[in-house]
N, C-alpha and C positions, 0 to 999 in steps of 0.2 A: 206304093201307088194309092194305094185305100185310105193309109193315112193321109195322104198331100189332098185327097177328096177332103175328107172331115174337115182337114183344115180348112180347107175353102171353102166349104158351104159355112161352116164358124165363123171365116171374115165376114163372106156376104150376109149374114144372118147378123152381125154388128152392124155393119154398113147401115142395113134395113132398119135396123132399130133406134141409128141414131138420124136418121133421117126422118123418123117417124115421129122420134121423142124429143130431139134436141138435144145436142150438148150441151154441158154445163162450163160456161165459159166465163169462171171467173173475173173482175177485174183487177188484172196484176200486168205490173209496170213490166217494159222490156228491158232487163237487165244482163247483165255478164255473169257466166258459169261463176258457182261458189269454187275459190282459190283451193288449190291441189297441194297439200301440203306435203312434200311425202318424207316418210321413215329413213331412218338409218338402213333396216331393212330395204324397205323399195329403191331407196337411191341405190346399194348394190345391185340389185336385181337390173338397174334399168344401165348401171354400168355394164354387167356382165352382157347383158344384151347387145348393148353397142358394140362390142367387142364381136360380135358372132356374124356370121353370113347376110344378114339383114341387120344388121344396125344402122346401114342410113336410112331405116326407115322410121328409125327412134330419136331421129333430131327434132331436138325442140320440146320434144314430149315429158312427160312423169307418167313416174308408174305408183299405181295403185292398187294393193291389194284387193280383191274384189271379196264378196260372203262367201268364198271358196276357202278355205286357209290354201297358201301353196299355191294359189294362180292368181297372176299379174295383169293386170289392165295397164297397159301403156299406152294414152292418153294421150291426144290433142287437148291443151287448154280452153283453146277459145273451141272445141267441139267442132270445129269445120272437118276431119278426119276420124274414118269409123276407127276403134281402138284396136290393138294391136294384143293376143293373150299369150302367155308365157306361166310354163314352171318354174321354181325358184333356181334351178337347174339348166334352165336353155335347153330344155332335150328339147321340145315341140313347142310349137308356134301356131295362133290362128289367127289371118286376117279378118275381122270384122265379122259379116257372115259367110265368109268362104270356110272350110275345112281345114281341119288338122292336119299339122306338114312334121316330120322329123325333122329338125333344125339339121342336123351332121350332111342328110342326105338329098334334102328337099324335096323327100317323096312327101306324095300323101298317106298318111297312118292308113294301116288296111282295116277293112267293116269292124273286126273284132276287138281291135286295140279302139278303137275310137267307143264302142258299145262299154269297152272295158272301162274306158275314160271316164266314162259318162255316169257309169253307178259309180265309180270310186269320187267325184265331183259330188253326185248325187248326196251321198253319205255322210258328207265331209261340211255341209253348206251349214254357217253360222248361226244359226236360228237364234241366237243371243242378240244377233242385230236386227231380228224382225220384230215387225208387234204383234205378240202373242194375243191371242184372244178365247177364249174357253170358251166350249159349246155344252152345257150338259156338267157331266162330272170330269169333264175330260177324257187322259184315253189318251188315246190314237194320234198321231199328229200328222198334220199335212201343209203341205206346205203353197200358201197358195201367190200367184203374181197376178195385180189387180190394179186399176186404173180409177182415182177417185170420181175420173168424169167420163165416166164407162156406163152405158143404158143396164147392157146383158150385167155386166160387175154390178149394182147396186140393184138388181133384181136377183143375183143368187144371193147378195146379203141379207135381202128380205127371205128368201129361203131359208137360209141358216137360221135365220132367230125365230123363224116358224118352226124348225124341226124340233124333233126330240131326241136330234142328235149327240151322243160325247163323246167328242173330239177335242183334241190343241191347234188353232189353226194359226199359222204363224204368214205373217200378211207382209210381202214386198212391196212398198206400193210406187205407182208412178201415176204417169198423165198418156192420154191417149198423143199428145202433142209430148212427144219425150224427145226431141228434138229443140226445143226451143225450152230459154230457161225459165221462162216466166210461169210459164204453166206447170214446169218442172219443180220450181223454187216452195210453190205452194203445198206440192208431196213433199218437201222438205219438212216444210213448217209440220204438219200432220206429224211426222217424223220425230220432229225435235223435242215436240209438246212434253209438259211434262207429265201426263196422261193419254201417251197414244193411243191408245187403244180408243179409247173413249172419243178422241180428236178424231179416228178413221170413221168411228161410225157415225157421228154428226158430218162429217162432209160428204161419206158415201152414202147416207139416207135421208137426210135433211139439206145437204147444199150446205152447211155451215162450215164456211172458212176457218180456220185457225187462229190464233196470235201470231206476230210474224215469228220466225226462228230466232232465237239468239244467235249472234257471231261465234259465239264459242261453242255452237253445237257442231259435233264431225259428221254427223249423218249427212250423207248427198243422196238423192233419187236414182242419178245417174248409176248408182249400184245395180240396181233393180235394171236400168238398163243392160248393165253390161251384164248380167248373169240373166239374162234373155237372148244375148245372142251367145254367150256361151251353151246355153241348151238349146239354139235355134227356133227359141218360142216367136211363132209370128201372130198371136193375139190374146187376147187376155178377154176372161180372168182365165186364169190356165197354172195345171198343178203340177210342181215336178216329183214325180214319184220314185221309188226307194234303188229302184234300177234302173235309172238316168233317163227313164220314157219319159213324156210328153204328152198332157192332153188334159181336155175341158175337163174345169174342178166340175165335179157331179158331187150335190148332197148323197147324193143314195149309194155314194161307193163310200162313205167315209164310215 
């Protein structure tokens, strides 16, 4: 319960601030989700799926490995349906943001398999597909999920490059508008750069837009989506830490 507080005073403490500050509301056309190409890999996964207890719920869709190695996003293309998550295995399944189901049983996982989930997830998350960033001499890593058109997110940026912190901060990033692709497409670009790091911090401290993405880059935003509602992050910027909890990146814990 103490946590669902934080949380909430966290959203409304966004709200505040971006009603106070304004969003940064780039101009980018309305365009269709970047195409879903999936693996050798993922295409078994999203067979075995359809094969299982719920697989009419995986018509029409692909599966995507998400920054988790071992857990599947199975996907609406056109994004009208929250995604569908999966082991490589079909033991368990999570609707969108409902909870963990054992596929055999369709119970829901109890408190401690699901806590268990969550640091073995935790653990496991690719940080090879984040943009790394160094604070200091390094160190420490943390892992953070962040919005480039975020008031609270580009005011702990300016934190960080104040501090006389070293850490590895490794930066998921998305849009506050992570529903829609235009907004979405532009964390891409950020993404694709061939200096991300550098590309995150001119749009999250200067407003400066990117080059657009090449076609041939595989990075989507939508990642950063789906490994927020696999940890049930409901605001950003927000850190997942080393035993699958949750909660406001703080300079002073790092």
């Amino acid at each position: 319960m103490q946590q669902h507080k934080r949380w909430a005073g966290f959203i409304m403490g966004a709200i505040l601030v971006i009603l106070s500050t304004g969003l940064w509301a780039p101009a980018v056309q309305a365009q269709a989700w970047p195409a879903l190409r999936a693996s050798s890999d993922e295409s078994q996964v999203l067979a075995a799926f359809k094969k299982g207890p719920y697989g009419n719920m995986a018509k029409g869709r692909v599966a995507r490995q998400t920054v988790v190695p071992g857990i599947y996003a199975i996907v609406d293309p056109a994004g009208k349906y929250a995604p569908l998550f999966t082991d490589a295995k079909i033991t368990k399944m999570k609707n969108g943001g409902s909870g963990w189901l054992d596929v055999a049983s369709g119970n829901p996982l109890p408190a401690a398999q699901v806590q268990a989930l969550r640091r073995d997830m935790a653990s496991r998350i690719d940080t090879g597909r984040a943009i790394p960033y160094q604070y200091g001499q390094g160190g420490k890593g943390a892992i953070l999920v962040t919005a480039y058109d975020c008031p609270y997110c580009r005011k702990l940026e300016q934190e960080l490059d104040a501090s006389a912190v070293n850490a590895k901060v490794y930066v998921f990033p998305t849009s506050l508008q992570h529903n829609k692709p235009g907004p979405m497409a532009l964390a891409r670009d950020i993404w694709c750069s061939a200096d991300a790091a550098t590309a995150w911090k001119a749009a999250i401290l200067r407003k400066e837009a990117p080059a657009k993405a090449a076609s041939s880059c595989t990075k989507d935003a939508r990642d950063t989506s789906w490994l927020m509602t696999l940890f049930d992050i409901k605001g950003v910027p927000a850190r997942i830490l080393p035993d699958g909890r949750v909660g406001m990146f703080k300079v002073g814990e790092l």
